[in-house]
Structures are given as C-alpha cells and as structure tokens.
C-alpha positions in Angstrom: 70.9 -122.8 155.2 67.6 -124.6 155.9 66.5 -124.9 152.3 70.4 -126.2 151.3 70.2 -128.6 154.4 66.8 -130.0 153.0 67.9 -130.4 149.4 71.3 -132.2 150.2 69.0 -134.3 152.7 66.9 -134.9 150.1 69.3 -135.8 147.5 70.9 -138.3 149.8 68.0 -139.9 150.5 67.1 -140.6 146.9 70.1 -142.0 146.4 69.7 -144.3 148.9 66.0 -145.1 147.6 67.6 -145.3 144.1 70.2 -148.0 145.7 67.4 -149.9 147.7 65.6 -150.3 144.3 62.4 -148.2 145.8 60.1 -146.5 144.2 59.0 -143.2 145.6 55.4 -145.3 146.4 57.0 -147.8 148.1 59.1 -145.9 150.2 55.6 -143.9 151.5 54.1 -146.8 152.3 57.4 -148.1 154.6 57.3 -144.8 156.4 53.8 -144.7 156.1 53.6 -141.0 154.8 52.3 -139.8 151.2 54.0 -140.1 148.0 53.7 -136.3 147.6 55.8 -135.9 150.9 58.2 -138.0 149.9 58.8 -136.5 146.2 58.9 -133.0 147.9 61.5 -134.3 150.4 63.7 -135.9 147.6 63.5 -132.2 146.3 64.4 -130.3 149.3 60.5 -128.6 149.2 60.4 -129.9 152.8 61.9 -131.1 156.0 61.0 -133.4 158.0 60.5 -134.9 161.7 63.4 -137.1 163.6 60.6 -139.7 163.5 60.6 -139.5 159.9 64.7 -139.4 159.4 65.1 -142.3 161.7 62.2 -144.1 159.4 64.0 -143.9 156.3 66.9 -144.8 157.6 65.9 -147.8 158.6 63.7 -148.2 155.5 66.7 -148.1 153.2 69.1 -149.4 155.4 71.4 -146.6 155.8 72.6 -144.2 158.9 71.1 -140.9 159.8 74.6 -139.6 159.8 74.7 -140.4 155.9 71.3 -138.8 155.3 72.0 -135.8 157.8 75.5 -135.2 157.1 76.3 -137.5 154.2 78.7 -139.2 156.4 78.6 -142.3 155.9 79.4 -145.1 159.2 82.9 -146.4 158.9 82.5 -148.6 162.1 79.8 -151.0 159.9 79.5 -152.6 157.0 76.0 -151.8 155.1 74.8 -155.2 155.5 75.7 -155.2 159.7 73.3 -152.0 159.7 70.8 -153.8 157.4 70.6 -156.5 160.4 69.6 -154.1 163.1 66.2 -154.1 162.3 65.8 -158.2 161.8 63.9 -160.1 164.8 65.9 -162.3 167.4 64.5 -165.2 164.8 65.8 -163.4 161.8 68.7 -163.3 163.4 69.6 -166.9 164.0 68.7 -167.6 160.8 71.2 -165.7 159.6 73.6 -166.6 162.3 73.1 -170.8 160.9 73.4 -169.3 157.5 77.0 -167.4 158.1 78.5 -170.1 160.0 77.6 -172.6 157.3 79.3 -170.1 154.5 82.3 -170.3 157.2 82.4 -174.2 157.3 82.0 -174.2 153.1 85.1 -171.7 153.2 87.2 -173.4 155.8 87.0 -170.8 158.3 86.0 -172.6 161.0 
C-alpha cells in the first residue's frame, strides 16, 4: 500500500501545483527541498515527512486531508484556507478590501 499511497499523494499534489500555476522549481524553492525530490514525489518514487506534507499544503494552498486522503475541506472555501497563512497586516488589508466589495454590492 505504501507505493499506491505515495503515487495518489503524488498525483494530488501535482494537481494542486498544476492549479497554483507552479512549476516543479518553484514549488522546491517554497518548501525549500530539491527539484529532484519534488519530481520523484509527483511520481510516487518517494514519501515524505509531516514537515514536508504540511509545507506543500500551505505552499499551494490546499488541506492535508486533500493531499493525504484526496478529501477535500467542505467546512472552507479555498480562498478562507488561502488566508491562513497571511500576517495580522495581510489580514486587515483584506478585511478593508471585503468590506468595501460589501458597501459596492449593498451588503452592508
């Protein structure tokens, strides 16, 4: 089951790359591994740590439960999980920037 597991890891998680618009290079560099590991993880050649799962996931903005189990997180929209990672700054940026959509929408 190990190999399977890896490959269907793998595949999800160049999916995910592909849907980021990543290349393989710049994925590495995010997660700060090689290019090599990450082609031979895309291809099920090899696993990899929890450090490295939880990397990628935040790297592409996706749940470990996707890339693990291919479930993907009903209880958040893909952009909510693409926040997680953003500063407290970031954050109130986007807060000034949603509540002015709201006001242009009339959904005070």
């Amino acid at each position: 089951m190990g190999k399977e597991l890896n490959a269907d890891v793998g595949r999800r998680v160049r999916l995910a790359r592909d849907a980021a618009g990543l290349t393989q290079e710049k994925l590495a560099a995010l997660i700060e591994v090689s290019v090599q590991f990450v082609s031979d993880f895309e291809r099920g050649k090899v696993g990899a740590s929890v450090e490295t799962i939880v990397g990628i996931s935040r790297a592409l903005h996706v749940s470990c439960d996707y890339l693990l189990l291919g479930k993907e997180d009903s209880t958040k929209p893909g952009f909510l999980i693409r926040l997680e990672g953003l500063s407290s700054n970031q954050l109130d940026i986007v807060e000034k920037n949603i509540n002015l959509l709201l006001e242009a929408f009339d959904c005070e």
